[in-house]
C-alpha positions as CSV (number, residue, x, y, z in Angstrom):
1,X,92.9,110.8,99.4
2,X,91.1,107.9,101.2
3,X,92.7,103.7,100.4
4,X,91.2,103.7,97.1
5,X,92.8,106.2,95.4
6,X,89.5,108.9,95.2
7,X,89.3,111.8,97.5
8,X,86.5,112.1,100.3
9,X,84.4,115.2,100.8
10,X,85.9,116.2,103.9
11,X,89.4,116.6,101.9
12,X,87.8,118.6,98.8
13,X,86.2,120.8,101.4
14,X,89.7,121.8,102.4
15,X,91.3,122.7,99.1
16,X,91.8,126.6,98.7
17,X,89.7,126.5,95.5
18,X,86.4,125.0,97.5
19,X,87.7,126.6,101.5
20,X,87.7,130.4,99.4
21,X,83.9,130.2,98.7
22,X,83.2,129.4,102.6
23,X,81.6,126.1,102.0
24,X,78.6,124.8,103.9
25,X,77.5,121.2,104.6
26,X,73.5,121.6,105.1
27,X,73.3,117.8,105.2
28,X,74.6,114.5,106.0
29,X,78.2,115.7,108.0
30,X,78.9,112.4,109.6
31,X,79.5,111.3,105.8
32,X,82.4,113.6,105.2
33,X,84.8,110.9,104.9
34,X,83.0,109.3,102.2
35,X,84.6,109.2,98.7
36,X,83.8,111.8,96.0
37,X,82.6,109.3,93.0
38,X,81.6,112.8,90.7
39,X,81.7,116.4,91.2
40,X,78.6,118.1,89.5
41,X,77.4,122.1,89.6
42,X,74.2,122.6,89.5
43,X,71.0,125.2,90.5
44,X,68.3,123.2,89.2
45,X,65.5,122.6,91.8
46,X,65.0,119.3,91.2
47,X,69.0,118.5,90.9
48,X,68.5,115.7,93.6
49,X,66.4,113.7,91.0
50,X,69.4,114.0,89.0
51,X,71.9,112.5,91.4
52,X,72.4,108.7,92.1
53,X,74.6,108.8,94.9
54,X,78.8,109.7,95.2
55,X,78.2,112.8,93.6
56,X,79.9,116.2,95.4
57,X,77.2,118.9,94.4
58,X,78.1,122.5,94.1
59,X,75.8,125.1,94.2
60,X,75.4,128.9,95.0
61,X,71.5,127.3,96.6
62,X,69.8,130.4,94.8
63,X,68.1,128.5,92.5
64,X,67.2,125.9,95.4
């Protein structure tokens, strides 16, 4: 958990849940230690539109 209370990406990428599927950051790793504001799951191609920043996306990337 970071001073706030919220949990940062880097953390979530290390629960079992998340660390089974063999995560991969494709972008933006020197923001790991950012907060999580929402956690969405989505295949949508245009799922970035969607997004307005905070957000923890999970996605298989087929449908990217």
């Amino acid at each position: 958990m970071d001073s706030q209370g919220g949990i940062t990406v880097r953390r979530a990428l290390e629960l079992p849940g998340l660390l089974g599927g063999l995560p991969e950051v494709v972008a933006c790793a020197d923001r790991l230690d950012r907060t999580v504001r929402w956690v969405h799951a989505g295949e949508a191609p245009n799922i970035a539109s969607l997004l307005k920043g905070g957000e923890l996306l999970l996605t298989t990337g087929l449908g990217l």
